[in-house]
Backbone as ProteinMPNN parsed JSONL, in Angstrom:
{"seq_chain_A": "XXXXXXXXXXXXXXXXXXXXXXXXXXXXXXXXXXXXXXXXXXXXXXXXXXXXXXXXXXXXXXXXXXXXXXXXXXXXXXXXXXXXXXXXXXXXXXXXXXXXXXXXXXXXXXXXXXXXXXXXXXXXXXXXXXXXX", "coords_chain_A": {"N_chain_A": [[41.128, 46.747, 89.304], [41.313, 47.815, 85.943], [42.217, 50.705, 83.871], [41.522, 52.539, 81.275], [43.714, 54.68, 79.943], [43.924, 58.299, 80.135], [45.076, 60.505, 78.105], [43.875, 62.057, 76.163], [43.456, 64.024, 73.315], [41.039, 65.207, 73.078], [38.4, 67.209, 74.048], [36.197, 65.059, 77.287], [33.128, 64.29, 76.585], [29.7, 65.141, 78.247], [29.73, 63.902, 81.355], [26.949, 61.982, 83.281], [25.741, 64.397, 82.781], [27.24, 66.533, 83.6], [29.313, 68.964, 82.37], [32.04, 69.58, 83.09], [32.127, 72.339, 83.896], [31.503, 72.788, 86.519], [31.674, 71.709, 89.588], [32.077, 68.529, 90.114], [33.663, 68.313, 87.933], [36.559, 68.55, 88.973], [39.771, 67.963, 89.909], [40.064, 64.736, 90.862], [41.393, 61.323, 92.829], [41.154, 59.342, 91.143], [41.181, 61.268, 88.916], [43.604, 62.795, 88.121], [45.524, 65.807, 88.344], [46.433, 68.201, 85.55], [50.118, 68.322, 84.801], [52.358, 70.575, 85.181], [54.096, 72.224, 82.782], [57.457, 73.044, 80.738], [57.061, 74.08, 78.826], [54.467, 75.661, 79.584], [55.482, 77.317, 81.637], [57.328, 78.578, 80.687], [55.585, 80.104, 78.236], [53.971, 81.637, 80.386], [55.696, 83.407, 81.43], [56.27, 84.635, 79.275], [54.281, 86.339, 78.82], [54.228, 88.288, 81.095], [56.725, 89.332, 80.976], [56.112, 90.604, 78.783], [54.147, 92.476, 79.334], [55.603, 93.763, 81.625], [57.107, 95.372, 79.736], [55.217, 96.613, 78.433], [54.625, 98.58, 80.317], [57.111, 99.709, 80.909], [57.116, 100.9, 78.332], [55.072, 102.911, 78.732], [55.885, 104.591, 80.786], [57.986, 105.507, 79.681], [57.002, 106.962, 78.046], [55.5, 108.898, 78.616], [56.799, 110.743, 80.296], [58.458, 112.728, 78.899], [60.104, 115.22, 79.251], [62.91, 117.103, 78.934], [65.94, 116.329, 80.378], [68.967, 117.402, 81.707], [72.232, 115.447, 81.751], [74.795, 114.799, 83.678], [77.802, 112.369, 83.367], [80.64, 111.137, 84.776], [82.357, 113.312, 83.465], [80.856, 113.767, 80.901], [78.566, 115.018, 79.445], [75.366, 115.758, 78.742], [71.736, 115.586, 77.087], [68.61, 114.027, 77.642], [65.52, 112.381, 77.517], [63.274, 112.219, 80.154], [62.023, 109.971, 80.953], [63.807, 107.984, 80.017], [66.026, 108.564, 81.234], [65.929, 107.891, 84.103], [65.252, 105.307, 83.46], [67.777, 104.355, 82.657], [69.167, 104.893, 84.761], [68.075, 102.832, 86.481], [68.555, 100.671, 85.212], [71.4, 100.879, 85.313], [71.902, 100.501, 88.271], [70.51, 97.74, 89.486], [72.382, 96.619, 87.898], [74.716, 97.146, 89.284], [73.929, 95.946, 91.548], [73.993, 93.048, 90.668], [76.599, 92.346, 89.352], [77.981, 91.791, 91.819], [77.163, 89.868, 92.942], [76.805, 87.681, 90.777], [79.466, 87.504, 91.0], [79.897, 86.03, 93.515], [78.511, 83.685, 93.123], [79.904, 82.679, 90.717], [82.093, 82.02, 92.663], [81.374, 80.683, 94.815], [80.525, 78.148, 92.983], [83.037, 77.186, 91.601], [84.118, 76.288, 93.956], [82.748, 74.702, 94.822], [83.315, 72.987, 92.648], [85.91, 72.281, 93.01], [85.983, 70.617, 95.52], [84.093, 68.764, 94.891], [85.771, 66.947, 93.177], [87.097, 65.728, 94.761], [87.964, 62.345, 96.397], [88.007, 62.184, 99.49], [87.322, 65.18, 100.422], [84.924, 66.926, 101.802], [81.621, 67.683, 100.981], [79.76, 70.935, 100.297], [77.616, 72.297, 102.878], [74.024, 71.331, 102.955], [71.683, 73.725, 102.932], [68.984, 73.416, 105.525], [65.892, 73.503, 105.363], [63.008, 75.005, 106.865], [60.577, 73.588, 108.661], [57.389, 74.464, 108.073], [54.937, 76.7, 109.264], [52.064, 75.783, 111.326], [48.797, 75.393, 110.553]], "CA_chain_A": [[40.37, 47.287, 88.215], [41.893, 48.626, 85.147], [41.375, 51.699, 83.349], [42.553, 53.602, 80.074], [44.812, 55.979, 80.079], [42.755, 59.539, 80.102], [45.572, 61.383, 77.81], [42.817, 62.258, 75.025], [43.436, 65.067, 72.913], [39.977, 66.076, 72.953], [37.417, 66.907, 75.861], [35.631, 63.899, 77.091], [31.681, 63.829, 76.5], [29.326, 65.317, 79.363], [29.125, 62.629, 82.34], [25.929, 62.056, 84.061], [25.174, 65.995, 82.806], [28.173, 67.326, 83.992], [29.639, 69.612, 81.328], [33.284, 69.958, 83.24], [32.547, 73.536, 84.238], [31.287, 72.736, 87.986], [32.443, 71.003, 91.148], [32.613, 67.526, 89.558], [34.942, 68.203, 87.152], [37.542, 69.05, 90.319], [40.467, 67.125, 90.157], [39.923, 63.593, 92.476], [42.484, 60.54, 92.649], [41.475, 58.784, 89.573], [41.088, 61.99, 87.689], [44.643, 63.822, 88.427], [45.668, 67.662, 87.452], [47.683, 68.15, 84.313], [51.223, 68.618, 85.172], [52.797, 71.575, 84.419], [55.006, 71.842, 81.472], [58.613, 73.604, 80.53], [56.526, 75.179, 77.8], [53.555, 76.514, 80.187], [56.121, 78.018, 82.307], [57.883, 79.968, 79.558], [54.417, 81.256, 78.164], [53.339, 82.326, 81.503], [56.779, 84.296, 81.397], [56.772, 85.643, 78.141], [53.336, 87.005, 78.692], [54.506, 88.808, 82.325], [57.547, 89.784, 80.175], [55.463, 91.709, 77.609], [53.728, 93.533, 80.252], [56.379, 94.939, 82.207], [57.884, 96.079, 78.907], [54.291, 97.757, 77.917], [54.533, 99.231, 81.526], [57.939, 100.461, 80.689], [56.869, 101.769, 77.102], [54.47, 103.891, 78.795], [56.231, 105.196, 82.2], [59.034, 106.307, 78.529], [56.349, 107.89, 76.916], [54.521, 109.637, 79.626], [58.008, 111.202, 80.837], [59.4, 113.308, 77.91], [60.959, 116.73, 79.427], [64.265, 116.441, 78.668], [66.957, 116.256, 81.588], [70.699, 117.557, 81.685], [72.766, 114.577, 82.446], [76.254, 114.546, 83.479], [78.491, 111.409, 83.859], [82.426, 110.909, 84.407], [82.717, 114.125, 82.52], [80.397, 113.673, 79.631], [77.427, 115.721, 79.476], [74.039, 115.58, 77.327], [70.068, 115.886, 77.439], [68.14, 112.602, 77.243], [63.904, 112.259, 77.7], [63.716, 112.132, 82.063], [61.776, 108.76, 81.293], [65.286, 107.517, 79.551], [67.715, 108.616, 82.264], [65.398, 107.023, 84.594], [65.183, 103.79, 83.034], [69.002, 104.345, 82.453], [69.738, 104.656, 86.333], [67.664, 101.824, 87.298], [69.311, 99.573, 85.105], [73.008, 100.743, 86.29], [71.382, 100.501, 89.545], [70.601, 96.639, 89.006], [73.963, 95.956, 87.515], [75.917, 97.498, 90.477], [73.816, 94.508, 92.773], [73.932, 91.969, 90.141], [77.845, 92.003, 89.416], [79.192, 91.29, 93.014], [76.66, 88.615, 92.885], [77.29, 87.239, 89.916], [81.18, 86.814, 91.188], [79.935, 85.264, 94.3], [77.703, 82.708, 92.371], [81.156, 81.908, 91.035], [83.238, 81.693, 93.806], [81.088, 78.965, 95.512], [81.0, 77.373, 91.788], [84.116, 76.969, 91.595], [84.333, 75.807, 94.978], [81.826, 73.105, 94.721], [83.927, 71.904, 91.898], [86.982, 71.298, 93.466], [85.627, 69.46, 96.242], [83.582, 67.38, 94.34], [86.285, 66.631, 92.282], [88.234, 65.006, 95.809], [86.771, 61.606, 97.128], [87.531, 62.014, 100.973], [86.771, 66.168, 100.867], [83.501, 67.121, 102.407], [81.014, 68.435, 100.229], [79.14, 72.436, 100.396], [76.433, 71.966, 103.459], [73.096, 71.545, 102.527], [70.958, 74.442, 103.979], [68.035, 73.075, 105.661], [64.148, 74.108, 104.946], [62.199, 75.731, 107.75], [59.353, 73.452, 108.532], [55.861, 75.102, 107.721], [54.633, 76.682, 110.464], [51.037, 74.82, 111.597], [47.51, 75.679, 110.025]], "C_chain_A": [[41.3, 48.085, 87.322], [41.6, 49.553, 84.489], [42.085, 52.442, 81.939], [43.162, 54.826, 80.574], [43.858, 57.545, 79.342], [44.089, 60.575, 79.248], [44.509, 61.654, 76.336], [43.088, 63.619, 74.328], [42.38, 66.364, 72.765], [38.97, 66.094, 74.019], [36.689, 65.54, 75.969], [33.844, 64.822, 77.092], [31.457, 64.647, 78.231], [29.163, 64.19, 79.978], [28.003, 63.085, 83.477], [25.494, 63.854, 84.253], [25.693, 67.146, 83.043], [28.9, 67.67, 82.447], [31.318, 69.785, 82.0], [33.205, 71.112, 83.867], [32.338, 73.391, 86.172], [31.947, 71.695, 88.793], [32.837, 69.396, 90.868], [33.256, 67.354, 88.651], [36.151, 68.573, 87.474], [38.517, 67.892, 89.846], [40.477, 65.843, 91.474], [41.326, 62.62, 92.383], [42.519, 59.966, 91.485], [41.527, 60.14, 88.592], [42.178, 62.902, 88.545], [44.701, 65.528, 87.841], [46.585, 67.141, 86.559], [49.016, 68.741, 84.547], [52.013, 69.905, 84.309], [54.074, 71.119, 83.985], [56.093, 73.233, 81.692], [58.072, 74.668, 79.911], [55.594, 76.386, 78.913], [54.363, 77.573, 81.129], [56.792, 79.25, 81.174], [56.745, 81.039, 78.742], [54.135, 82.538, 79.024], [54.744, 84.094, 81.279], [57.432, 85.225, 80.471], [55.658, 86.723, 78.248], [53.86, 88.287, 80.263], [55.388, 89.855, 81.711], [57.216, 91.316, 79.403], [54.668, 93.186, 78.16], [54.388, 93.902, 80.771], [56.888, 95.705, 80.997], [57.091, 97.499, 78.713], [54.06, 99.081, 79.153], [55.774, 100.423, 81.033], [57.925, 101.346, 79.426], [56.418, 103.276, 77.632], [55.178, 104.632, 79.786], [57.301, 106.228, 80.969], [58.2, 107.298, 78.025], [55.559, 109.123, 77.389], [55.841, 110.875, 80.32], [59.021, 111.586, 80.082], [60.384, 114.357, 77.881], [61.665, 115.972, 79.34], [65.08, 117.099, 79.931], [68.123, 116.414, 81.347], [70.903, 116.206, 82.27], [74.255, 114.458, 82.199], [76.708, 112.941, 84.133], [79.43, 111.109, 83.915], [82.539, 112.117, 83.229], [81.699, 114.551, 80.883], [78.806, 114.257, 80.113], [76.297, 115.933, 78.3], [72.965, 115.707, 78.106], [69.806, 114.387, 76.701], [66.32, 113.114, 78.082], [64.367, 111.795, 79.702], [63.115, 110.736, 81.913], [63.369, 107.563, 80.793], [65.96, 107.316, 80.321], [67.138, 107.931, 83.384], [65.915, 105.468, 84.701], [66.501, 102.981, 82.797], [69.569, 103.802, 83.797], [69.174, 103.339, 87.128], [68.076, 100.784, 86.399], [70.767, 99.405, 85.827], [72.688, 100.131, 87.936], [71.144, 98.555, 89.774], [71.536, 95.637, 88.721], [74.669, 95.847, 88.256], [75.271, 96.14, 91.414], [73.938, 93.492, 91.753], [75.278, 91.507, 89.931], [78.103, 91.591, 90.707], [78.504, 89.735, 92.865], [76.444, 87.314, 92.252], [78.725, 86.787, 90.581], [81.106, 85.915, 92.08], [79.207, 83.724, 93.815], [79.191, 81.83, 91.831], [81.909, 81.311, 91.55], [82.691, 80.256, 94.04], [80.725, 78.068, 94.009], [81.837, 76.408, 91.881], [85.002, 75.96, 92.99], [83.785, 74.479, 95.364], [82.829, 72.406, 93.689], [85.051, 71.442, 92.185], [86.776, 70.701, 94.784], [84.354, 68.438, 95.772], [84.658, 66.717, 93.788], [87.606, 65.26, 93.287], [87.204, 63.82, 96.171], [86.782, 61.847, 98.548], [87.411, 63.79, 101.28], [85.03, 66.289, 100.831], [82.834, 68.012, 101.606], [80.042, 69.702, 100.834], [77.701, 71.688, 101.839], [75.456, 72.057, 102.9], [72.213, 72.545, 103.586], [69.144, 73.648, 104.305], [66.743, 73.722, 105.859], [63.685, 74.358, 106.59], [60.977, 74.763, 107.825], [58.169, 74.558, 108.01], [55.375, 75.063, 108.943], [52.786, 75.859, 110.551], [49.86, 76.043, 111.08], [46.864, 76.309, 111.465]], "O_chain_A": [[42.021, 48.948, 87.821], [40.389, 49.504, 84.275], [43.266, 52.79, 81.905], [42.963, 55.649, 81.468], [43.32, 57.631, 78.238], [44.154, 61.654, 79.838], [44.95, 61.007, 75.385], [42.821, 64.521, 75.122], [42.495, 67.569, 72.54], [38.737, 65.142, 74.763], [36.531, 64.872, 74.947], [33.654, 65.905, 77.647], [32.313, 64.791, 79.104], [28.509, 63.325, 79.395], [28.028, 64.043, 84.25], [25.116, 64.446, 85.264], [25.239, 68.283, 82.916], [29.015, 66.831, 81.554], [32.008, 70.265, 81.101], [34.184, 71.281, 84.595], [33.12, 73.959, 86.934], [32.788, 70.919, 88.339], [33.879, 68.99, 91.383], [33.558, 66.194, 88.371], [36.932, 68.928, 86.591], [37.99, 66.875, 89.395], [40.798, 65.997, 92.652], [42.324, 63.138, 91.882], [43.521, 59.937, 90.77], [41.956, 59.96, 87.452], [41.805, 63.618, 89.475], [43.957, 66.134, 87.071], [47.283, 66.129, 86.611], [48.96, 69.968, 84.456], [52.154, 70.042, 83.093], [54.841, 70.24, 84.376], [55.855, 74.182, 82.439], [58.323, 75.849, 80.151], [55.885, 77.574, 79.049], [53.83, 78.664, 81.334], [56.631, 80.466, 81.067], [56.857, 82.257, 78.608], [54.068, 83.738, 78.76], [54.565, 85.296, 81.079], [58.358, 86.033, 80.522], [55.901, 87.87, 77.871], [53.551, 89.427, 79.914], [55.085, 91.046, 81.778], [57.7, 92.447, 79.399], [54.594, 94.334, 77.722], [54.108, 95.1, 80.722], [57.142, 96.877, 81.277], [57.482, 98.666, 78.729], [53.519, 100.171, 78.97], [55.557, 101.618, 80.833], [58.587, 102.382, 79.385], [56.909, 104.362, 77.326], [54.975, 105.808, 79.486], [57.451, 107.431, 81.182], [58.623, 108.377, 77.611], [55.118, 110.06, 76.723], [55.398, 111.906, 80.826], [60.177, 111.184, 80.216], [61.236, 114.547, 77.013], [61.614, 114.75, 79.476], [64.846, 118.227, 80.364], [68.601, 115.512, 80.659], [70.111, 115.727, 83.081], [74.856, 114.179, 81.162], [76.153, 112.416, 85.098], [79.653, 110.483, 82.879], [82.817, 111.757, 82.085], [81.928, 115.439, 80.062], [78.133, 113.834, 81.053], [76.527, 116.238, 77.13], [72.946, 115.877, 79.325], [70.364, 113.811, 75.768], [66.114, 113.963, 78.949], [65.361, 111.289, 80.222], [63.606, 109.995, 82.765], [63.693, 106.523, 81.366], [66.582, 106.263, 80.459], [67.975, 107.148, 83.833], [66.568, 104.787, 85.491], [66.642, 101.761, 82.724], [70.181, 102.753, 83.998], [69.679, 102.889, 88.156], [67.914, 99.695, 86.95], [71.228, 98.494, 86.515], [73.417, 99.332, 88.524], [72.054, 98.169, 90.508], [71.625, 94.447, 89.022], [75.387, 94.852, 88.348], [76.071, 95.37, 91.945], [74.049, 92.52, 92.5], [75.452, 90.325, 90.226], [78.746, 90.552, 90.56], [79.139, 88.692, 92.714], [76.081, 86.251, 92.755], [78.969, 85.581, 90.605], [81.861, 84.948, 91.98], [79.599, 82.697, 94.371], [79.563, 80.746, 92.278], [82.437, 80.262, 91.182], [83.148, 79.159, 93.72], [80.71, 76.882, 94.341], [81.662, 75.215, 92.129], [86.019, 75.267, 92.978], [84.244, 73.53, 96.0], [83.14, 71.239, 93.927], [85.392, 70.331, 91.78], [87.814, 70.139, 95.134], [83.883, 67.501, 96.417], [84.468, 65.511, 93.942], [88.429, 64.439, 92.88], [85.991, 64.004, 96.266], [85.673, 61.774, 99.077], [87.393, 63.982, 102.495], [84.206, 65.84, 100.035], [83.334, 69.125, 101.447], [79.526, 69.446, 101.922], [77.02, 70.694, 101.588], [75.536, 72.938, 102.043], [72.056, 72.273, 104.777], [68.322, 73.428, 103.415], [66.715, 74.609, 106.711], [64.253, 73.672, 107.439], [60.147, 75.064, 106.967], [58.596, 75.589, 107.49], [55.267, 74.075, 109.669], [52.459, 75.353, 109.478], [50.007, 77.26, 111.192], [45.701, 76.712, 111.495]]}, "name": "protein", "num_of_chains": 1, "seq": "XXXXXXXXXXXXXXXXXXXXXXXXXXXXXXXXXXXXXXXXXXXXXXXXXXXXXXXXXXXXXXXXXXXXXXXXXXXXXXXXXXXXXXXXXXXXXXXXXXXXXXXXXXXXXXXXXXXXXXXXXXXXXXXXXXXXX"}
C-alpha cells in the first residue's frame, strides 16, 4: 500500500473528530515524530542562554555593596555582585585551560596516528549497557 508523503506545511483536517490534541494524535508507525533539527537545538539554547544571563543580571543587581579587592598588587572597589561573577569566571578558566591543552594533546595525537597505515588507532571507550527496567 502506498501513501503520500505527510510533510504538509499546514495541520491536517480533524480525523474521525479528532482535533490532534488527544491520545490519537500520539505518534504510531505510519505517523512518525518530527525529527529534531540543528535549528531547534540552537533555539532551545539561546532561550536557556537568555535565562541564565537574566539570572545573572539579577544575582548583579541584587548585590551592590561595594567590596575592597586586591589582586597581584593592584587594589580597587568593585559592586560584591561583580567580584563574584569575576571569581567564578577565573574560577572556570583555571579548569577549562588544562583541559583545553589536554583536548589538544590527544588531537594531535589522533592525527599522527591516523596519518600512519600500520599504527593502531586511539581505543574506542566502550558504553555501559543500560542497566534492566
Amino acid at each position: 500500500m502506498m501513501t503520500a508523503p505527510r510533510n504538509h506545511s499546514h495541520p491536517a483536517p480533524p480525523v474521525d473528530g479528532h482535533d490532534g490534541t488527544d491520545a490519537a494524535s500520539w505518534p504510531t508507525p505510519d505517523r512518525p515524530v518530527a525529527a529534531h533539527s540543528r535549528m531547534g537545538g540552537l533555539w532551545v539554547a539561546a532561550v536557556v542562554f537568555a535565562f541564565v544571563l537574566l539570572l545573572l543580571l539579577i544575582f548583579v543587581l541584587q548585590n551592590g555593596q561595594r567590596a575592597e579587592v586586591s589582586f597581584l598588587g593592584a587594589h580597587g572597589h568593585l559592586p560584591m555582585g561583580v567580584a563574584l561573577l569575576l571569581a567564578a569566571v577565573f574560577g572556570i578558566l583555571l579548569v577549562a585551560l588544562p583541559g583545553t591543552a589536554r583536548i589538544a594533546q590527544l588531537r594531535m595525537l589522533h592525527g599522527r596516528t591516523a596519518g600512519h597505515p600500520g599504527a593502531r588507532s586511539m581505543p574506542v571507550p566502550r558504553r555501559r549497557p543500560a542497566p534492566p527496567e
